[in-house]
C-alpha positions as CSV (number, residue, x, y, z in Angstrom):
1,X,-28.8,-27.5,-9.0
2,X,-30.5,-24.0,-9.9
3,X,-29.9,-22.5,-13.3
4,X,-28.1,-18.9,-13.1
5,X,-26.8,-16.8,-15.2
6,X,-23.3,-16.9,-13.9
7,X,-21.3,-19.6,-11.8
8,X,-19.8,-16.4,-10.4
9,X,-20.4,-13.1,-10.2
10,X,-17.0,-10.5,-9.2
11,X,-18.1,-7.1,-7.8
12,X,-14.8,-5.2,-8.1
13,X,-12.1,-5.5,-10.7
14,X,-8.8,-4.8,-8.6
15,X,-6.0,-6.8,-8.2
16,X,-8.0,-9.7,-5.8
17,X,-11.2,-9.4,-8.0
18,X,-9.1,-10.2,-11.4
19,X,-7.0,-12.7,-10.1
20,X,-10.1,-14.6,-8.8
21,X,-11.9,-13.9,-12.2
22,X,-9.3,-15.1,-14.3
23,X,-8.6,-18.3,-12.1
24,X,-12.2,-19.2,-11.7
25,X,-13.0,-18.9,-15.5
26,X,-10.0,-20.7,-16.2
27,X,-11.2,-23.6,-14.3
28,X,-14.3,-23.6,-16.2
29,X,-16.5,-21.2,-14.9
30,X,-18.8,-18.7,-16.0
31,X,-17.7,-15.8,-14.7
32,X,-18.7,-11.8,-15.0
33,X,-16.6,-9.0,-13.2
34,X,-18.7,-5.6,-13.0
35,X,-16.6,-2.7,-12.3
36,X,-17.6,0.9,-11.7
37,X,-14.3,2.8,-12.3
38,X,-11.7,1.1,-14.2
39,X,-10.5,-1.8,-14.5
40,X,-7.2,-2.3,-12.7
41,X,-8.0,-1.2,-9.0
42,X,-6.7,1.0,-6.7
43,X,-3.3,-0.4,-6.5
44,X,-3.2,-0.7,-10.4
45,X,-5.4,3.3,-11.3
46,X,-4.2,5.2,-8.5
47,X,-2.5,3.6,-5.6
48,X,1.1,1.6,-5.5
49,X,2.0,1.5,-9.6
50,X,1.1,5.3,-10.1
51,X,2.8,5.7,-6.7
52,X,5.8,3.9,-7.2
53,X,6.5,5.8,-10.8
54,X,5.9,9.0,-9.1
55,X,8.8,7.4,-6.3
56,X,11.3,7.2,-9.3
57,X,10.7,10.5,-10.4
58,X,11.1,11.9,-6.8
59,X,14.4,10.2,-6.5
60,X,16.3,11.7,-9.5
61,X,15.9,14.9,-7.2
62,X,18.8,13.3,-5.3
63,X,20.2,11.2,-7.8
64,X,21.4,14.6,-10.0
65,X,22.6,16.1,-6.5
66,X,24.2,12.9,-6.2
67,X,26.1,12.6,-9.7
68,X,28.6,15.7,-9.4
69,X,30.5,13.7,-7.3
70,X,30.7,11.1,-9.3
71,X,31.9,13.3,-12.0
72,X,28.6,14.2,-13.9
73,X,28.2,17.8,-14.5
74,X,24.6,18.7,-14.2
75,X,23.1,21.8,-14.3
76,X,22.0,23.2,-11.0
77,X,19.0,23.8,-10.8
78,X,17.7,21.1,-13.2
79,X,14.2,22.0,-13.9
80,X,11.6,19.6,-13.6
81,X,8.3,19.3,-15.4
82,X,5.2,17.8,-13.3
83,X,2.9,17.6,-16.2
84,X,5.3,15.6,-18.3
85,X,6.2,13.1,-15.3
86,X,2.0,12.9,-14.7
87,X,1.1,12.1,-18.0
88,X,3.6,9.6,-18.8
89,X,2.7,8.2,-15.5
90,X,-0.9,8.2,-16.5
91,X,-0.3,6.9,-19.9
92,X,1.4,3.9,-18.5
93,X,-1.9,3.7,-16.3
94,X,-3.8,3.6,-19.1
95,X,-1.8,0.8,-21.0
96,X,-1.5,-1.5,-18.1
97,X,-5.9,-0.5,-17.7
98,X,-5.9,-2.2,-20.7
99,X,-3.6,-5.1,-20.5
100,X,-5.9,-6.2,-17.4
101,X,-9.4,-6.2,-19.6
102,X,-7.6,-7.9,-22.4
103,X,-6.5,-10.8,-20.1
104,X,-10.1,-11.1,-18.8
105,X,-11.7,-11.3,-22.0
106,X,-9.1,-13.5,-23.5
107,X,-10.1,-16.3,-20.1
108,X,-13.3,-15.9,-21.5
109,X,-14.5,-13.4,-18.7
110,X,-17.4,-10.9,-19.2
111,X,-16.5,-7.4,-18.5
112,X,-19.7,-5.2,-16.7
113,X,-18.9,-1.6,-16.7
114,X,-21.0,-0.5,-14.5
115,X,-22.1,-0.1,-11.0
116,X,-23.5,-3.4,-9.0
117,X,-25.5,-4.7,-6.0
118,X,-26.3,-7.6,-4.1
119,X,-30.0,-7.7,-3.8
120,X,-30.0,-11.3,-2.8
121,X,-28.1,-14.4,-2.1
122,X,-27.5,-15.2,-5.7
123,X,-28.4,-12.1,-7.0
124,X,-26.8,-8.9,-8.4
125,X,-28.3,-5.6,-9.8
126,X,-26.9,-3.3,-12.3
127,X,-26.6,0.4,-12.7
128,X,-28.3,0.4,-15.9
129,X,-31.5,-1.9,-13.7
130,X,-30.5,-5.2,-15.2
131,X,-30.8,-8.1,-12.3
132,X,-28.7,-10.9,-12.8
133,X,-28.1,-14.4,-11.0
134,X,-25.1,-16.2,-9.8
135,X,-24.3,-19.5,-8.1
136,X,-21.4,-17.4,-6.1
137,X,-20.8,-14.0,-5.8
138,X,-17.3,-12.2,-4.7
139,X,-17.0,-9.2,-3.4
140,X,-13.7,-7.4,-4.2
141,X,-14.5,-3.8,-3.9
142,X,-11.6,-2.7,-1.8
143,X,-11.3,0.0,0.1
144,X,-11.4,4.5,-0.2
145,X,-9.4,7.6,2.0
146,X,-11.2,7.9,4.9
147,X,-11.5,11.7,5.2
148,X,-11.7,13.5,8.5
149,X,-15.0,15.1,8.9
150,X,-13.6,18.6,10.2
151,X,-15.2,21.9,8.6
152,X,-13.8,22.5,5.3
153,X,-12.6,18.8,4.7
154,X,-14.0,19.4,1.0
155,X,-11.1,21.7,0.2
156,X,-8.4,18.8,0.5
157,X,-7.8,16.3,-1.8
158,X,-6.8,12.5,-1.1
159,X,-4.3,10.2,-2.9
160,X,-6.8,9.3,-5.5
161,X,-7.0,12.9,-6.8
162,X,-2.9,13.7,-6.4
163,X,-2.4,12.0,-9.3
164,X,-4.0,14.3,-11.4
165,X,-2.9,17.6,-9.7
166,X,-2.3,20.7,-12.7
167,X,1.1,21.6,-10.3
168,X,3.1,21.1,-7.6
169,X,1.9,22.8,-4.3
170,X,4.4,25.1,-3.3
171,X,3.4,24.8,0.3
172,X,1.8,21.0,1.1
173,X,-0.4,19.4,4.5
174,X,-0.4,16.2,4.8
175,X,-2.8,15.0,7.2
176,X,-1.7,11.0,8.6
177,X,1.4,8.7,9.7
178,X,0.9,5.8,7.8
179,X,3.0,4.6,4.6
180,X,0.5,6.3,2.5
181,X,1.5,10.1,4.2
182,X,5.1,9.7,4.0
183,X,5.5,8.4,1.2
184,X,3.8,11.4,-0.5
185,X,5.8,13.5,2.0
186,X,9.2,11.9,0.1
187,X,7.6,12.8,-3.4
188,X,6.5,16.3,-2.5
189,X,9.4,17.1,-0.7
190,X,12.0,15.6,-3.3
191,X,9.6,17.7,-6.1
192,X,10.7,21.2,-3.7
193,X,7.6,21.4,-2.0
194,X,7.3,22.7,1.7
195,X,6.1,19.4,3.1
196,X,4.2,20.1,6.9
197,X,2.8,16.2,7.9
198,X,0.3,16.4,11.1
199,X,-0.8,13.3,13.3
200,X,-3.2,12.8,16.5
201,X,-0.1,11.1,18.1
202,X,3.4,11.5,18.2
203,X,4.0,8.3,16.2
204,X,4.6,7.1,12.7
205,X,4.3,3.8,10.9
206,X,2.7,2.3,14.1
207,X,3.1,-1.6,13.4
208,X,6.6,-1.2,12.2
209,X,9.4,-1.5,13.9
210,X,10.4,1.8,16.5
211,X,14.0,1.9,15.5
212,X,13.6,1.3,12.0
213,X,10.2,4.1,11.5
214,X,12.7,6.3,14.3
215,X,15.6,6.0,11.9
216,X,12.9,7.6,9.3
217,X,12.0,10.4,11.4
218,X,15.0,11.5,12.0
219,X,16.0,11.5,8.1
220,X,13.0,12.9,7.1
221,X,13.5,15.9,8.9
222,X,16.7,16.6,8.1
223,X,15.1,16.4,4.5
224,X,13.5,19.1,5.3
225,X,10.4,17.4,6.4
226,X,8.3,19.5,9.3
227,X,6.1,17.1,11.6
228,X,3.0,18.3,13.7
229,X,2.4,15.9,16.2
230,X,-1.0,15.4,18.6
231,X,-2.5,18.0,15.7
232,X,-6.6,17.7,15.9
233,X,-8.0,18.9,12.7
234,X,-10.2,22.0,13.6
235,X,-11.0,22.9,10.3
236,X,-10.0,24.4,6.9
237,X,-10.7,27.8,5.4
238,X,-10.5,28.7,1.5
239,X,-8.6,32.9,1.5
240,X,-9.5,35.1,-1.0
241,X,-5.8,34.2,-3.0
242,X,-6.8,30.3,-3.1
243,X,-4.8,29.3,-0.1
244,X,-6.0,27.2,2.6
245,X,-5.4,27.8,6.3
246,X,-5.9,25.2,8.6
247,X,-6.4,25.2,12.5
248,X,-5.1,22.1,14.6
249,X,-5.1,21.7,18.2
250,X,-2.0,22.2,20.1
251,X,-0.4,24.3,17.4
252,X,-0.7,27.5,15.3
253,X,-3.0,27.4,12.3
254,X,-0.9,27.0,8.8
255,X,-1.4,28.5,5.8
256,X,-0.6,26.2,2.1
257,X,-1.5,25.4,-1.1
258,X,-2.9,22.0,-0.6
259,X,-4.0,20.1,2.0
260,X,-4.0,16.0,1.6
261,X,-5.8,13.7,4.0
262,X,-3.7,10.2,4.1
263,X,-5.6,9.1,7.4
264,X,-5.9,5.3,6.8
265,X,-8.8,3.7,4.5
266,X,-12.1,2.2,4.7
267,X,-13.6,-0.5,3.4
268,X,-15.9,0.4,0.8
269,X,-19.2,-1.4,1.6
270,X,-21.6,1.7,2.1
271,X,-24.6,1.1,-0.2
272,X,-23.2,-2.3,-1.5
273,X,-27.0,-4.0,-0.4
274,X,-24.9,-6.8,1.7
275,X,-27.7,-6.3,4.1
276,X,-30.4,-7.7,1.4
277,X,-28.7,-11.7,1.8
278,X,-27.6,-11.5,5.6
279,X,-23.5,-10.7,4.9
280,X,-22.4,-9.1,8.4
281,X,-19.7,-6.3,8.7
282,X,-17.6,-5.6,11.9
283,X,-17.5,-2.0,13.1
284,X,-15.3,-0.6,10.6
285,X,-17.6,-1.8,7.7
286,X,-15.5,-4.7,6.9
287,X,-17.1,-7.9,5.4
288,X,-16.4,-10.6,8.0
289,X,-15.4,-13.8,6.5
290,X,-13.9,-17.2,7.6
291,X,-10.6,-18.8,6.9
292,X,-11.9,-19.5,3.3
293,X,-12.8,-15.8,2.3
294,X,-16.5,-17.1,3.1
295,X,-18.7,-14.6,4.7
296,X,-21.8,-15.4,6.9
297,X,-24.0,-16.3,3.5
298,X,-23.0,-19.2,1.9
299,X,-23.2,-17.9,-1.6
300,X,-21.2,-14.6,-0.8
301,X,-17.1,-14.5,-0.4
302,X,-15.1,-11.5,-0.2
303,X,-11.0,-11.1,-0.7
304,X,-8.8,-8.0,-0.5
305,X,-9.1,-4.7,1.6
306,X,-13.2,-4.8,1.7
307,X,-12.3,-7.4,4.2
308,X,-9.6,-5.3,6.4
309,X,-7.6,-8.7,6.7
310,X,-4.0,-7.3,5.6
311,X,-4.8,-4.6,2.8
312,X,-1.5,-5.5,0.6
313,X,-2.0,-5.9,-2.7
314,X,-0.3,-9.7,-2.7
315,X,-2.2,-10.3,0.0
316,X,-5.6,-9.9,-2.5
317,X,-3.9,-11.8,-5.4
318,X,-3.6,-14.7,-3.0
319,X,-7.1,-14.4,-1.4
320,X,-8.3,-14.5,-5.1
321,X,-6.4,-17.2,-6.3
322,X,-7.2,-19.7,-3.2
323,X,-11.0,-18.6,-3.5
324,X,-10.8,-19.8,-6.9
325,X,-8.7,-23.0,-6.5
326,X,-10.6,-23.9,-3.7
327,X,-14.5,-23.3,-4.9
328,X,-13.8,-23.8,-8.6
329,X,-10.7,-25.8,-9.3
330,X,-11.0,-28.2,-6.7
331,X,-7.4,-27.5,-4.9
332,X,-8.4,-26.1,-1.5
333,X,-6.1,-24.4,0.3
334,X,-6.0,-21.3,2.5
335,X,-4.3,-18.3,2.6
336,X,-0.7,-18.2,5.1
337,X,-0.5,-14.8,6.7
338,X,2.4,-15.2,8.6
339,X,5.7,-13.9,7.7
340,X,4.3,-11.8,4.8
341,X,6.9,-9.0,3.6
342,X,6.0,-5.0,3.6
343,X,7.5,-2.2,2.2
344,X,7.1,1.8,2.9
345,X,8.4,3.8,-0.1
346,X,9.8,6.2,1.4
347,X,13.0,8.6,0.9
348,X,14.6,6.7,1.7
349,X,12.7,3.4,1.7
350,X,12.2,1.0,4.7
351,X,11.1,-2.8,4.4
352,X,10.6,-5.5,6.7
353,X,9.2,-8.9,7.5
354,X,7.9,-11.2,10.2
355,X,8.3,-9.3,14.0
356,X,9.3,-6.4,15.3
357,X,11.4,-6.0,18.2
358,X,8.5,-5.1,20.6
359,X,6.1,-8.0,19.3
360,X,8.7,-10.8,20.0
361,X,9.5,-9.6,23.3
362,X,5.5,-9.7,23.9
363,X,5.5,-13.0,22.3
364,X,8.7,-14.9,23.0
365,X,9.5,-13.1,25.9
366,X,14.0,-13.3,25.1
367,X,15.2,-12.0,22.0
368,X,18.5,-11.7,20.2
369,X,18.7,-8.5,17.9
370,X,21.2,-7.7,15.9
371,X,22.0,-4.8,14.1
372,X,23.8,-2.7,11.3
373,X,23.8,0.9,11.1
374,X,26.2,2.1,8.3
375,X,26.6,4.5,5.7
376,X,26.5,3.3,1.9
377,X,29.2,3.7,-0.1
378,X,27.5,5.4,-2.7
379,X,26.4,7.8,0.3
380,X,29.8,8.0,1.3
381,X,30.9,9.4,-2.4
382,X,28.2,11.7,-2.7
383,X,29.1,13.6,0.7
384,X,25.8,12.5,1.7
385,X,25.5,11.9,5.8
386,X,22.3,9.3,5.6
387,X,22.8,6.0,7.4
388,X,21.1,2.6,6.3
389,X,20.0,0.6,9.4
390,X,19.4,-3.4,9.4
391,X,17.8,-5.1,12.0
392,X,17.3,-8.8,12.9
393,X,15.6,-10.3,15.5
394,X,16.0,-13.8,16.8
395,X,14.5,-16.5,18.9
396,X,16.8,-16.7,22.2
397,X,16.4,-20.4,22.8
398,X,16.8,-21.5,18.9
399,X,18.3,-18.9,16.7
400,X,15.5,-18.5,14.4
401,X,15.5,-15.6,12.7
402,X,11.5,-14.1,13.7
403,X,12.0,-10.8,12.1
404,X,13.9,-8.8,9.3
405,X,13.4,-4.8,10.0
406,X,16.0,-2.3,7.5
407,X,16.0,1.2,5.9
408,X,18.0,2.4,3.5
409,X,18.3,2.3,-0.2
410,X,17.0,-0.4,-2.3
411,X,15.5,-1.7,1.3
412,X,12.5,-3.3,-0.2
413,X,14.7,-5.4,-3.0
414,X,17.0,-6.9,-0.5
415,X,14.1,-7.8,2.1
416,X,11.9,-9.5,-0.8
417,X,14.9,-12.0,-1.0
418,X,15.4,-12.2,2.7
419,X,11.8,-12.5,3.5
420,X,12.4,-16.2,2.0
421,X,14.9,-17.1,4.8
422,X,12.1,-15.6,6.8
423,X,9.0,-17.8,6.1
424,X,11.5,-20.7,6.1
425,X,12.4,-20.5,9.7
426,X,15.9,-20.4,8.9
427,X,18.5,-19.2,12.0
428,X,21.2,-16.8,12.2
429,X,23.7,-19.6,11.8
430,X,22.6,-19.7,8.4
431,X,22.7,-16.1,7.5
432,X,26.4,-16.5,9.0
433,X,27.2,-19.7,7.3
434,X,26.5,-17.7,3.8
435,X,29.3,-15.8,2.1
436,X,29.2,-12.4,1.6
437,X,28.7,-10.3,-1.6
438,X,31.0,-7.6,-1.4
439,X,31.0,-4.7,-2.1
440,X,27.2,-4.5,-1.8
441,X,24.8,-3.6,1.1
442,X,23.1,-6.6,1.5
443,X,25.5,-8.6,2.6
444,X,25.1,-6.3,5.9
445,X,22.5,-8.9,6.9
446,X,25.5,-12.0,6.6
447,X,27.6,-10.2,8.6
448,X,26.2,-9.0,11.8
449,X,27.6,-10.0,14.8
C-alpha cells in the first residue's frame, strides 16, 4: 500500500465535507479538511441558518400586527433596527463557525485554511504551494449564485452578500422563482420593502406541487408582493442618485435600490484541477459520481451540491456519513433518496414530501387527493383572511399515502413528522385510524375526507 500523507483529504468544509471528516477520522483515519472561506459552509455562513434567523425576524412584522387582537397593545409603527437583527445574526454565525472547527479538531481532524487543488489522483495542492498526498480525496465544495450575464450584472448583489447589507432597500428586484427568491421576497417585504420578483416564466417553485406554490402566489401578492413574469434581463444601469434601473423584456424598465439575483446555483468546480486525475463533470459542471459518491477516478469521491444530486443540506450530511461508513468504517450503505422532505420558508411557509399531484398521475396513472383548505384559528383572531392548505395524495389501488404537499404556518414542523408516515408507506387508513389533536392544525391531515 503507498505511504501518503493523509488517508483522506476533504476539499470543502460545509455541512457534507464535516460530516464526512468527522466520521472518517473517527473511524481511524487521517484526515485533513482545507477550506477557503470559513468553516461551516454555505448553509451554515450564509445560506439556510443565517436565512432562517433573518425568517424569525421577518415574522414579528406580522406577529405585532397580530397581537392587538389578542389584547397586546403595541405601538404602531414599531420600529425595527436592521443592523441590530444583522449582527446578532452574524454573531451567532460566528459562534456556530466555531463550534464546527472545534468538533474537527477535537476528532482529531487537521484544519487547512486555505485554498486547494487536485493536481492528481492522490494529490492536492495548496494556496500557499504546499503539495500534499492522500489515499482518498473528497470533494465537498458545494455550489455559488449563478448570476445572469446581462450588462450591468455587477451592480446586484446575491444571497451571499444580503447578509451583510448597511440597510434595507427601500425599493428591492429580485431576479428568480425558486425557494431561494421568495423566501427573500417574505423577508424584504415583511422588513417594508417594495418587493418587485421577475422570472423567464410564469411559474414558481417548479418541482413543487401547483396548488400548494399557486396557494403562495396568491398570498404573496396580496402581501404586497409584485411579480414580473416572462421578464428577460436586458441589463442594469447605475443613476447619478445610486439607483439602479433595470430593463426586462416584455415589461417597462424599473427603477430600485437593489437588485438581487436568486437564479438557481452552480456547482463550484471552475478551476478545482479535476481535469489533472480524469474526474468528469456533466454539462452543468457537476462531478458525476456513482451510487457510492465515487466519481470516474477511483481515488476521488464527491457528496453535496458540487454533485447536483439533491442540493439539501441533509441530503450532504447523509452523503458524508455513508462515504465515510462505507470506505472507512466498514458499514456500506447507500444513500435513499426517495421520500426525502423539503421546506420553502416562505411568508407563509410551505412544506412537502414524496409526490406531487402531477408526478403521481405521470407515474401511477389514478390518484386519490385529498385536501384541507382552512383558516387557522390564530388567523381567525387576528382578523387575518390567509388560508392554510393541506394536500395528500394517494395510491388508487392501495391507499398509500405517495405524497404530503401543505402551506401555512408552522408547515415545515408538522410535515417533518408526517414525512415519517411518508417513507413508511403507510395509507390513509392509518392517518384516519389516528386520533386527532384538537385544537391544533395538524390534525387537518387525520381528518380529511
Amino acid at each position: 500500500m503507498a505511504d501518503y500523507d493523509y488517508d483522506l483529504f476533504v476539499i470543502g468544509a460545509g455541512s457534507g465535507g464535516v460530516r464526512a471528516a468527522r466520521v472518517s477520522a473517527a473511524h481511524g483515519a487521517r484526515v485533513a479538511i482545507a477550506e477557503e472561506y470559513r468553516v461551516g459552509g454555505t448553509c451554515v455562513i450564509r445560506g439556510c441558518v443565517p436565512k432562517k434567523l433573518l425568517i424569525y425576524g421577518a415574522h414579528f412584522a406580522e406577529d405585532l400586527r397580530d397581537a392587538k387582537q389578542f389584547g397586546w397593545d403595541v405601538p404602531d409603527p414599531c420600529e425595527f433596527s436592521w443592523p441590530r437583527l444583522r449582527d446578532n445574526v452574524l454573531a451567532e454565525v460566528d459562534r456556530l463557525n466555531k463550534a464546527y472547527s472545534a468538533t474537527l479538531t477535537n476528532h482529531g481532524v487537521e484544519i487547512l485554511e486555505e485554498r486547494a487543488t487536485v493536481s492528481g489522483p492522490h494529490a492536492v495542492t495548496l494556496a500557499s504551494g504546499r503539495t500534499v498526498t492522500a489515499g482518498n480525496i473528497l470533494i465537498a465544495v458545494g455550489a455559488r449564485p449563478a448570476v445572469p450575464a446581462c450588462p450591468g450584472h455587477e451592480l446586484g448583489i446575491t444571497s451571499n452578500e444580503a447578509f451583510h447589507l448597511d440597510k434595507v432597500p427601500e425599493r428591492i428586484l429580485i431576479a428568480g422563482a425558486g425557494y431561494i427568491a421568495n423566501e427573500f421576497a417574505g423577508i424584504f417585504n415583511e422588513f417594508g420593502s417594495k418587493v418587485t420578483l421577475i422570472n423567464r416564466t410564469d411559474v414558481i417553485l417548479r418541482g413543487y406541487d401547483e396548488t400548494i406554490r399557486d396557494r403562495l402566489l396568491q398570498i404573496s401578492m396580496l402581501k404586497g408582493i409584485d411579480f414580473r413574469f416572462h421578464a428577460e434581463f436586458e441589463g442594469i444601469e447605475k443613476n447619478e442618485d445610486g439607483c439602479l434601473t433595470v430593463k426586462m423584456s416584455n415589461h417597462e424598465p424599473i427603477t430600485v435600490d437593489c437588485v438581487m439575483f436568486a437564479t438557481g446555483r452552480v456547482p463550484n468546480t471552475d478551476g478545482l484541477g479535476l481535469e489533472s486525475a480524469g474526474v468528469e463533470l456533466d454539462e452543468k459542471g457537476a462531478i458525476q459520481v456513482d451510487e457510492d459518491s465515487k466519481s470516474s477516478c477511483d481515488s476521488i469521491y464527491a457528496v453535496g451540491d458540487v454533485t447536483n444530486r439533491m442540493q439539501l443540506t441533509p441530503v450532504a450530511i447523509r452523503e458524508g456519513q455513508a462515504f465515510a461508513d462505507t470506505v472507512f468504517g466498514d458499514k456500506p450503505h447507500r444513500v435513499d433518496y426517495e421520500n426525502v422532505p423539503s421546506a420553502v420558508f416562505s411568508h407563509p411557509p410551505m412544506a412537502g414530501v414524496g409526490m406531487t399531484e402531477g408526478q403521481a398521475k405521470t407515474k401511477l396513472g389514478s390518484v386519490k387527493v385529498y385536501q384541507s383548505d382552512f383558516r387557522p384559528m390564530k388567523n381567525v383572531l387576528a382578523g387575518r383572511n390567509e388560508r392554510a392548505l393541506y394536500k395528500m395524495i394517494c395510491d388508487s389501488e392501495t391507499e398509500r399515502v405517495v405524497g404530503l404537499h401543505m402551506i401555512g404556518p408552522e408547515a415545515p414542523e408538522i410535515l417533518q413528522a408526517a414525512a415519517i408516515a411518508v417513507k413508511a408507506g403507510l395509507t390513509k387508513d392509518a392517518f384516519d385510524q389516528t386520533v386527532a389533536l384538537h385544537p391544533s392544525m395538524a390534525e387537518e391531515l387525520v381528518l380529511m375526507r
